[in-house]
N, C-alpha and C positions, 0 to 999 in steps of 0.2 A: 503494500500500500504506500501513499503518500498521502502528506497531509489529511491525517485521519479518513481516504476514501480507498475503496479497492481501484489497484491499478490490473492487478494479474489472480491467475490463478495455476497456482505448481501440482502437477501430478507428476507421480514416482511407480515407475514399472515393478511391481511386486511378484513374488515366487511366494514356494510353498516350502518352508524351514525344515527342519527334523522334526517327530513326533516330541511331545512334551511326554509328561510323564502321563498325562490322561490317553495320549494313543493319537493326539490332535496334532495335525501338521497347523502350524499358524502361518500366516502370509508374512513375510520380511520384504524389507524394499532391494532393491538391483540397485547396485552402486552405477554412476553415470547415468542413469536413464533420468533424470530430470527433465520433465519439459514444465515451460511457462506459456500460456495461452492469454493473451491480452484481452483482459473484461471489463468493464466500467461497474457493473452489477450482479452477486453470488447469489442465488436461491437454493439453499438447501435443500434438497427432496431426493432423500436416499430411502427414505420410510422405513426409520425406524421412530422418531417424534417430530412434533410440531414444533418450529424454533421460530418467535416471536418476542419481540416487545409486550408485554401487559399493559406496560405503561402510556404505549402508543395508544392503543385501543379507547381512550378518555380522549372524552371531548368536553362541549359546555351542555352537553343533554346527560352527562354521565360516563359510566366505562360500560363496555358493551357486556353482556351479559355470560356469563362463563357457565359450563358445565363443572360438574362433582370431578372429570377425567381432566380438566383444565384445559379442557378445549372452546372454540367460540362458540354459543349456543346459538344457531340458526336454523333455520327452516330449510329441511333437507331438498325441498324442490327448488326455493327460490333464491336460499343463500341471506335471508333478510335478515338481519338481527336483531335484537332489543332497541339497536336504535332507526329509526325507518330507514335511513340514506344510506347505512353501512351493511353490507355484503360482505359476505364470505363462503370461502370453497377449498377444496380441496384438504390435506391432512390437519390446517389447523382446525378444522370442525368436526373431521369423521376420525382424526386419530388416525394415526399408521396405514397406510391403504395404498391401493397401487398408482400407477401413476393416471391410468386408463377412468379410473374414477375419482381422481383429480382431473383433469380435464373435461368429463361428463358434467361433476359439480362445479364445474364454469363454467361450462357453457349452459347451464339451466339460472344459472346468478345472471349472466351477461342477458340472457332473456329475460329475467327478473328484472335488470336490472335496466332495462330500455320502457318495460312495464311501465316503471315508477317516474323514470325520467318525459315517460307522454301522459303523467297527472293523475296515474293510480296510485293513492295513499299507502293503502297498505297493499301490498302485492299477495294476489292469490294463488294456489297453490293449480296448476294446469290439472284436468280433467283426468282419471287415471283411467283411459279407454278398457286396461284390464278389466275391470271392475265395472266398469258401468259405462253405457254408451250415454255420448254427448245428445243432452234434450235437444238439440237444436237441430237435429237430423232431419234430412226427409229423402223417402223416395225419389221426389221426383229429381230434386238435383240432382240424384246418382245416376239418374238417365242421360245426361250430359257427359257421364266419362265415359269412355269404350271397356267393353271388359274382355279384357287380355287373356287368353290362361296362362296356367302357370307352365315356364320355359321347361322343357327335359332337360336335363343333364347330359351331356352325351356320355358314353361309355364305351371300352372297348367289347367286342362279341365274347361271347362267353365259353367260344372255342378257344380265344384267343388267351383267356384269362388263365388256363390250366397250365399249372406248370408253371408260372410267370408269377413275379413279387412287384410288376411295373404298378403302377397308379391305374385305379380301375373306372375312376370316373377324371373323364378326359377335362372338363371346366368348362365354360361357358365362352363363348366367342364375344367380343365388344359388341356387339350389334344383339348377342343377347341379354349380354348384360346391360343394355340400355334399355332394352323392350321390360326386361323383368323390374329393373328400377322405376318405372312409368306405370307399372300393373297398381291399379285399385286395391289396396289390401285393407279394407271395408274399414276405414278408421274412425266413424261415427261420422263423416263429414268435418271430420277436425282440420285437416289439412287443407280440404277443397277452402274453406269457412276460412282460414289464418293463412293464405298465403296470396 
């Protein structure tokens, strides 16, 4: 760093030691293999804990509201917290988690969070189609999409399969996987209605 900010960030080629006395090889670093990659800004997300400020999280409405695991307490669809304007996602809320749902709890916050920014107060939590179809459905609209079916997979013959350990289902060509991405998959009218 410089002047109190990140300039860089060092990673060290690591190996696998001799057994300790439990039987466990631990990682040791490789002498010379230093490299520095020039950052202006570090985020932590190796998942194993949330690394934050507490002290940030205060404002003049308060500190935003914490769980018992000392994580941010927010609204798992929206990201919204105790205080209406501030959002949050990923391991500082859900704890430990992978990366794929860090990214999923941001992009249902960034939707939350365009919600509030066009003068919804408090933001609602989206329709869970599992559960329950959207009231706002109807027939006849769905008479407006085309209905698609659904694409085969191709696959090799089954003469061909004997004997052979190759991949048995060959995958989809672009031009199918466009047709299948375009297929109706009866979403209550949620997507025709919000897009």
């Amino acid at each position: 760093g410089e002047n109190g900010k990140v300039k860089g960030i060092e990673f060290l080629r690591m190996e696998l030691g001799e057994p300790d006395e439990s039987g466990r090889r631990r990682p040791v670093p490789v002498e010379g293999t230093e490299t520095v990659i020039d950052v202006d800004n570090v985020i932590a997300a190796i998942g194993q804990f949330a690394l934050y400020d507490v002290e940030a999280l205060k404002c003049e409405e308060g500190s935003v509201a914490m769980t018992r695991w000392n994580t941010v307490d927010a609204d798992l669809y929206t990201g919204q917290t105790s205080i209406d304007w501030v959002f949050a996602a990923g391991d500082g809320v859900t704890g430990a988690a992978t990366v794929v749902e860090a990214f999923g709890g941001a992009r249902k916050a960034a939707a939350a969070i365009h919600r509030f920014l066009e003068g919804e107060a408090r933001v609602s939590a989206p329709v869970n189609l599992r559960t329950k179809v959207w009231d706002g459905a109807s027939q006849d609209e769905l008479k407006l999409l085309p209905s698609i079916p659904r694409n085969k997979m191709p696959d090799i013959h089954v003469e061909e399969r004997r004997g052979s350990f190759e991949e048995v289902e060959l995958g989809f060509s672009e031009d199918q996987v466009q047709s299948e991405a375009g297929r109706c998959l009866q979403c209550g009218l949620y997507c025709f209605r919000h897009n």
